[in-house]
C-alpha positions as CSV (number, residue, x, y, z in Angstrom):
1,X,0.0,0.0,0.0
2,X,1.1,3.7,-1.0
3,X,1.2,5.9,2.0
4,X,-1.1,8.6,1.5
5,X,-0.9,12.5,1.0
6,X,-0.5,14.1,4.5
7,X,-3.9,15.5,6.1
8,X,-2.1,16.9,8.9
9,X,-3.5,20.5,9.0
10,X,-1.0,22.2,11.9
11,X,-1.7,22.2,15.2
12,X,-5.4,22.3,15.0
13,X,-5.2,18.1,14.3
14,X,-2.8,17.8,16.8
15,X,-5.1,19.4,19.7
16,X,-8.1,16.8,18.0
17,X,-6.3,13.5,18.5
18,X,-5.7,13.0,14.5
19,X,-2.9,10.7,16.1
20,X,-2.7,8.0,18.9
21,X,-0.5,6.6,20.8
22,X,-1.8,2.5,21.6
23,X,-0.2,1.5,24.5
24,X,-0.4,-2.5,24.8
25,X,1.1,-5.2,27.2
26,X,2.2,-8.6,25.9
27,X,3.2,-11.6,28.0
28,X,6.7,-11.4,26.9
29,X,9.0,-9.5,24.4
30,X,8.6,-12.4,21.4
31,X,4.9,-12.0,21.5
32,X,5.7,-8.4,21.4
33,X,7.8,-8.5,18.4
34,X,5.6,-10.4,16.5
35,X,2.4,-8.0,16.8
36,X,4.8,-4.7,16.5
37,X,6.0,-6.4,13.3
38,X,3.0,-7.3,11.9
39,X,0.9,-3.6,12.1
40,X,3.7,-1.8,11.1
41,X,4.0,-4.2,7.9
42,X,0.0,-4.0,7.6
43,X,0.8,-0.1,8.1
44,X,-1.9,0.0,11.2
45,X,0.8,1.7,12.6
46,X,3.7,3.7,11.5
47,X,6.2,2.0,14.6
48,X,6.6,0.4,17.4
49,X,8.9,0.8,20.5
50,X,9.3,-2.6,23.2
51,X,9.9,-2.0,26.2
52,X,11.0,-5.3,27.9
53,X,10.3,-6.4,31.5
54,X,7.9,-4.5,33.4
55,X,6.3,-5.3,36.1
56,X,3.0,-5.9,36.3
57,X,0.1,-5.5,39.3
58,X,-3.4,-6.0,38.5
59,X,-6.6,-7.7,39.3
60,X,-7.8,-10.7,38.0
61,X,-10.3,-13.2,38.2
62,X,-10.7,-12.4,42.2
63,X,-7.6,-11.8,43.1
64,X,-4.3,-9.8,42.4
65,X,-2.1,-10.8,40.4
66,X,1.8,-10.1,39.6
67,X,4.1,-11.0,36.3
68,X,6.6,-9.5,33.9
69,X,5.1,-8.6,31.2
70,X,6.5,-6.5,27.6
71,X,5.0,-3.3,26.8
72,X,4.5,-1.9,23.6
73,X,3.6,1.4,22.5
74,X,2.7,1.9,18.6
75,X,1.6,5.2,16.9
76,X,-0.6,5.5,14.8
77,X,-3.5,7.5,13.0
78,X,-7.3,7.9,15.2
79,X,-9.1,6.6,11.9
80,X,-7.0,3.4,12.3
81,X,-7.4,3.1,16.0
82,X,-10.6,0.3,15.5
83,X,-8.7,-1.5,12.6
84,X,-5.4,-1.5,15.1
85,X,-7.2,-2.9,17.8
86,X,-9.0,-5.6,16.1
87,X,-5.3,-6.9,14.5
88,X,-4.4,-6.6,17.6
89,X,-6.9,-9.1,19.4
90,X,-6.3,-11.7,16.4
91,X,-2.8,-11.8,17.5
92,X,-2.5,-11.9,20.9
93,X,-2.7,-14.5,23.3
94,X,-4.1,-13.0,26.5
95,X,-8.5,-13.4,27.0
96,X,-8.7,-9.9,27.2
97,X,-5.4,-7.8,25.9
98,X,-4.5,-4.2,27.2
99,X,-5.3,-2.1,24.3
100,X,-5.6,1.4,24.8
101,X,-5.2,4.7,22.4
102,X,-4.0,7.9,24.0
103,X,-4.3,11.7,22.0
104,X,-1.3,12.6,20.7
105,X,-1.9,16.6,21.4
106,X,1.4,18.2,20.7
107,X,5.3,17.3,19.0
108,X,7.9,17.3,16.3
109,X,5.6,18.3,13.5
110,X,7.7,16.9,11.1
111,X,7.8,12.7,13.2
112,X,4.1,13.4,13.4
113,X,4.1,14.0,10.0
114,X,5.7,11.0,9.5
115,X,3.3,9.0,11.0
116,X,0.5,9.9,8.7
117,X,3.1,9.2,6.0
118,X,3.8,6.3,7.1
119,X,-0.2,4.8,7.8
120,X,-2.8,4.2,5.7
């Protein structure tokens, strides 16, 4: 797929969340790989960072729980947020994956640029 023309209109999109940040968690750094790989070649996302053993708290099914888990932060365009998130699900391996999207509201103008160049 041809990356398409840049819609980035200034800092107007900027402050409207024309680009995300998905923040997910992975059970380990292969899994990681794998999924960062994959939407980036599908061009869901324009890149991926891994960020390897973290620690993670959290509750589940009735009790806490604790394990090192991979994190992985893509960016990436709001209109492919849903498309993202689906791929996402597919690949993972956890009942119920941390997905979230975060506004982008302000940045280098020209890497945020790049991501639109870079999506599609």
């Amino acid at each position: 797929m041809e990356p398409q023309e840049n819609p980035l209109n200034g800092a107007q999109d900027l402050v409207n969340g024309a680009l995300q940040v998905i923040y997910v968690t992975t059970p380990n750094r292969e899994a990681a790989l794998t999924i960062a790989k994959t939407v980036v070649s599908e061009r869901l996302a324009a890149c991926a960072n891994v960020l390897d053993r973290v620690s993670s708290i959290y509750w589940w099914e009735g009790a806490v729980q604790e394990d090192t888990e991979t994190v992985l932060i893509l960016k990436t365009r709001r209109t492919l947020v849903d498309s993202l998130t689906a791929r996402i699900k597919t690949l993972h391996s956890y009942d119920c994956p941390c997905v979230v999207a975060l506004n982008i509201e302000n940045g280098n103008v020209d890497f945020l640029t790049w991501i639109f160049s870079e999506t599609s």
